[in-house]
DRENPA-3360 file (N, C-alpha, C; in nm, 2 decimals, always signed):
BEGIN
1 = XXXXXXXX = +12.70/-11.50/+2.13/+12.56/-11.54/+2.10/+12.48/-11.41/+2.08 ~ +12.43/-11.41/+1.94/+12.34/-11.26/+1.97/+12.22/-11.30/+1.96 ~ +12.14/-11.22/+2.05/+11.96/-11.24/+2.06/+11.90/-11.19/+1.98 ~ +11.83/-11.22/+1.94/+11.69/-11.22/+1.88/+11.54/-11.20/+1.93 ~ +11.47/-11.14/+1.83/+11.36/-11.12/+1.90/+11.27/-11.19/+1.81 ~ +11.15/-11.27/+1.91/+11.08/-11.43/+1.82/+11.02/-11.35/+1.67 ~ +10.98/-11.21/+1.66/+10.96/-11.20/+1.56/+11.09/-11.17/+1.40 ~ +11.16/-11.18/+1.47/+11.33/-11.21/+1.34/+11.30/-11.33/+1.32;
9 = XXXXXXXX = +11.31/-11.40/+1.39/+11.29/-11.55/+1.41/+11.32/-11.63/+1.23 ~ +11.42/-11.67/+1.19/+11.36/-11.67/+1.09/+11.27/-11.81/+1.02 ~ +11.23/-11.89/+1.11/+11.17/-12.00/+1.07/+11.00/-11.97/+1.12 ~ +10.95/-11.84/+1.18/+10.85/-11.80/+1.22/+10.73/-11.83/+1.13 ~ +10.77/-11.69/+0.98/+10.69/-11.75/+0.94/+10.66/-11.84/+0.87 ~ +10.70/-11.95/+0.85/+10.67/-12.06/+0.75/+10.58/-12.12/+0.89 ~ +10.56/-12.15/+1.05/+10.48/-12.19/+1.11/+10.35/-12.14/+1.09 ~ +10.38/-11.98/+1.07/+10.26/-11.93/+1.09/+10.15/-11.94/+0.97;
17 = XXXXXXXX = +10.23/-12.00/+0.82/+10.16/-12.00/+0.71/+10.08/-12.12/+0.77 ~ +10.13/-12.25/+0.84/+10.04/-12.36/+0.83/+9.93/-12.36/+0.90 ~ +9.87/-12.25/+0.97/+9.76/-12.24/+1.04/+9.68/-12.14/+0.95 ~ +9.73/-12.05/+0.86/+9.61/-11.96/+0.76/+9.53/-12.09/+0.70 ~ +9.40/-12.07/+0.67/+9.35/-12.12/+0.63/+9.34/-12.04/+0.48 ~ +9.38/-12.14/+0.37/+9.40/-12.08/+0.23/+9.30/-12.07/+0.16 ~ +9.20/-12.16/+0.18/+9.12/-12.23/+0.11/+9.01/-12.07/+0.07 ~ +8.95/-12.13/-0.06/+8.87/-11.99/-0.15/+8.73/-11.99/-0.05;
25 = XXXXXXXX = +8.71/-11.91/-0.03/+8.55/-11.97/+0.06/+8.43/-11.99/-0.02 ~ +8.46/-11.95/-0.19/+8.36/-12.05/-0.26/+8.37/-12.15/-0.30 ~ +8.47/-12.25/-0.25/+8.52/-12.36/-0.28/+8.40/-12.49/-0.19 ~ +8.35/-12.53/-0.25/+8.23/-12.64/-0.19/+8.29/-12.70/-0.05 ~ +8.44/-12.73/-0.05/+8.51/-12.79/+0.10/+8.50/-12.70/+0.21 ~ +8.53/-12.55/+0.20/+8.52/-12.45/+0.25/+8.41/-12.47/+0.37 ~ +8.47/-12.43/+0.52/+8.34/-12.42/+0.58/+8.26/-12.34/+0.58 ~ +8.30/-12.20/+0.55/+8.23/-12.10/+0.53/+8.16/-12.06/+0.38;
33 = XXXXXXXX = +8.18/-12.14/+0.31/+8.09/-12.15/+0.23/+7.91/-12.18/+0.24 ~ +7.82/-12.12/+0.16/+7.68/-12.13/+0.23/+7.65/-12.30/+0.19 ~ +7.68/-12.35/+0.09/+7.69/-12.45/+0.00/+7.69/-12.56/+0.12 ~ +7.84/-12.55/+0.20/+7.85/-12.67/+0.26/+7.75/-12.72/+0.39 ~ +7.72/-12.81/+0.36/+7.67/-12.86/+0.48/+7.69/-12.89/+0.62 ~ +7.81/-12.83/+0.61/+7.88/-12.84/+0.80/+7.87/-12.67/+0.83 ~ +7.83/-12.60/+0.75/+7.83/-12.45/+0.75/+7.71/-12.44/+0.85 ~ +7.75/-12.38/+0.98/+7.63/-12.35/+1.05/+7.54/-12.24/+1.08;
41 = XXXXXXXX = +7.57/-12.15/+0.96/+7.49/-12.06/+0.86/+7.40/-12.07/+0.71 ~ +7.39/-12.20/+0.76/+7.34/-12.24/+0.61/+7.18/-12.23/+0.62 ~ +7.13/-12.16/+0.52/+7.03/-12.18/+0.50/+6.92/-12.26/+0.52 ~ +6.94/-12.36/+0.49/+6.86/-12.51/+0.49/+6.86/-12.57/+0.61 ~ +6.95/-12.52/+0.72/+6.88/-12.55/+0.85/+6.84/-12.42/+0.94 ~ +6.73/-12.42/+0.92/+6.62/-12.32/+1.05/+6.58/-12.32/+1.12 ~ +6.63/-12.46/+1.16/+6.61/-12.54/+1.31/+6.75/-12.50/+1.38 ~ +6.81/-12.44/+1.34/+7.00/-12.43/+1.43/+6.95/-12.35/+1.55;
49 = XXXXXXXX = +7.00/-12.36/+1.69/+7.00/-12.34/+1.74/+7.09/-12.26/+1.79 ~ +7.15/-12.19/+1.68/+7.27/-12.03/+1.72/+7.22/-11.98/+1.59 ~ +7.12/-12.00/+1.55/+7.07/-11.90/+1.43/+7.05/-11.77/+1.45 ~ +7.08/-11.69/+1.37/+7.08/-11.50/+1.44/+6.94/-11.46/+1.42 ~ +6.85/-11.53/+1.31/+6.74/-11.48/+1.29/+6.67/-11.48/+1.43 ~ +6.69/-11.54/+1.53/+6.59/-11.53/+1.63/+6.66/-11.51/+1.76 ~ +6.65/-11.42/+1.79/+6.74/-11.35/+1.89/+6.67/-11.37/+2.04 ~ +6.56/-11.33/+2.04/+6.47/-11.38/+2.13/+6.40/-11.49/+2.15;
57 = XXXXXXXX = +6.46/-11.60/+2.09/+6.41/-11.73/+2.14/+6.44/-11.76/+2.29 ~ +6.30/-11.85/+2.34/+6.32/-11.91/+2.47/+6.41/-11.96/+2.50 ~ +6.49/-12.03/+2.43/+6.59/-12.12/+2.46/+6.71/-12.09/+2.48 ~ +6.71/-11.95/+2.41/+6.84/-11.87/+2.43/+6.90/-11.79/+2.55 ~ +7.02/-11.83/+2.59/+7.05/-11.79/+2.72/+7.10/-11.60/+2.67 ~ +7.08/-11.53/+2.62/+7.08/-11.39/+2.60/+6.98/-11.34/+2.54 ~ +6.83/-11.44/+2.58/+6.72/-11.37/+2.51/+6.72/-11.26/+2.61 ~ +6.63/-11.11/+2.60/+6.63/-11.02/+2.71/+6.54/-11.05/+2.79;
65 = XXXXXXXX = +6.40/-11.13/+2.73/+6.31/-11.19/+2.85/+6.34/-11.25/+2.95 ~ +6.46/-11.36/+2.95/+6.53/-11.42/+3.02/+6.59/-11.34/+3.16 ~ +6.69/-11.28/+3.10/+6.76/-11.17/+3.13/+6.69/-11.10/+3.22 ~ +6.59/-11.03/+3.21/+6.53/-10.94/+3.30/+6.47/-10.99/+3.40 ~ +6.45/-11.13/+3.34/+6.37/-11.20/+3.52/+6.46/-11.23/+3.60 ~ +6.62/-11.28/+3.53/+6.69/-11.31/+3.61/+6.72/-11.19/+3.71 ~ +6.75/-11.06/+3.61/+6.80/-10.93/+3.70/+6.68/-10.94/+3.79 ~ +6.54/-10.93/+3.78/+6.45/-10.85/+3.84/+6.46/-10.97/+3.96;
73 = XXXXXXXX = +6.46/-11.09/+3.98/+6.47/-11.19/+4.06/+6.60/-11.17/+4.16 ~ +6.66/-11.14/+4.11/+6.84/-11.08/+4.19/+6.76/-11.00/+4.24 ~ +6.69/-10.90/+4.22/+6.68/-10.75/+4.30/+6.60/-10.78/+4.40 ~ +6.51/-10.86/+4.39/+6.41/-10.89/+4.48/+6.44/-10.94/+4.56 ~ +6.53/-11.03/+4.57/+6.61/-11.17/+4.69/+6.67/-11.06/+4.75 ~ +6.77/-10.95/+4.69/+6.90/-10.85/+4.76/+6.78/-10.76/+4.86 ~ +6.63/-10.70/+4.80/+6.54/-10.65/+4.90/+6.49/-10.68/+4.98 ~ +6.45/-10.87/+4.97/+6.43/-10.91/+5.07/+6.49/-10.94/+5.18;
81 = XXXXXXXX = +6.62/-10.93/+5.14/+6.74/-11.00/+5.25/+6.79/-10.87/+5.32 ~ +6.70/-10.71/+5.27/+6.76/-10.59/+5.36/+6.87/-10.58/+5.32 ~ +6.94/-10.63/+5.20/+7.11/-10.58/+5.17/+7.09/-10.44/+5.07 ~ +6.99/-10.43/+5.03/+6.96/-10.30/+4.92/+6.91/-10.18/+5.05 ~ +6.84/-10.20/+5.17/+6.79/-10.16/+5.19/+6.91/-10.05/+5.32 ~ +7.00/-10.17/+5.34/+7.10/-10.14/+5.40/+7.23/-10.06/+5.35 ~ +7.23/-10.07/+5.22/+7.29/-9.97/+5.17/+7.26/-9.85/+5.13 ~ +7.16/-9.83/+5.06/+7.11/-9.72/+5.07/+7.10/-9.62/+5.21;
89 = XXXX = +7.06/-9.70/+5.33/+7.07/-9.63/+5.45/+7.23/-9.55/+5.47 ~ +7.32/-9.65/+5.44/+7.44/-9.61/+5.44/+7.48/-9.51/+5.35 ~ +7.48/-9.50/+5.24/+7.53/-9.38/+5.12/+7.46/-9.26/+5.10 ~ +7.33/-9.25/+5.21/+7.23/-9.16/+5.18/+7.26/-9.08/+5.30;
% end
């Protein structure tokens, strides 16, 4: 019996062709086309809510306003609880 390694394999690639997606992306079915309507880049909706135009929206969990309160809210609980205060004593 001689081994092989899965990429000899010779029925490998014809599996791997059925997952490429072939399709032209100016093809109207295409998701990535701007055309289609399941495209969630499409223009015509500016209501999306993973739209890149607005980075700092409120609603967005990586706006940096967000972000900062959460950090600056961590730091304050860690000061008040003496865990910041107790390390520093220690490393200094």
């Amino acid at each position: 019996m001689k081994l092989t390694s899965l990429a000899q394999h010779e029925e490998l690639p014809s599996k791997i062709i059925g997952f490429i997606d072939t399709r032209d992306p100016d093809s109207p079915d295409s998701p990535d086309s701007p055309d289609s309507p399941d495209s969630p880049d499409s223009p015509d909706s500016p209501d999306s809510p993973d739209s890149p135009d607005s980075p700092d929206s409120p609603d967005s969990p990586d706006s940096p306003s967000k972000r900062e309160k959460a950090e600056t809210n961590y730091v304050h609980r860690k000061e008040a609880s003496g865990y910041l205060s107790d390390a520093k004593k220690r490393y200094d």
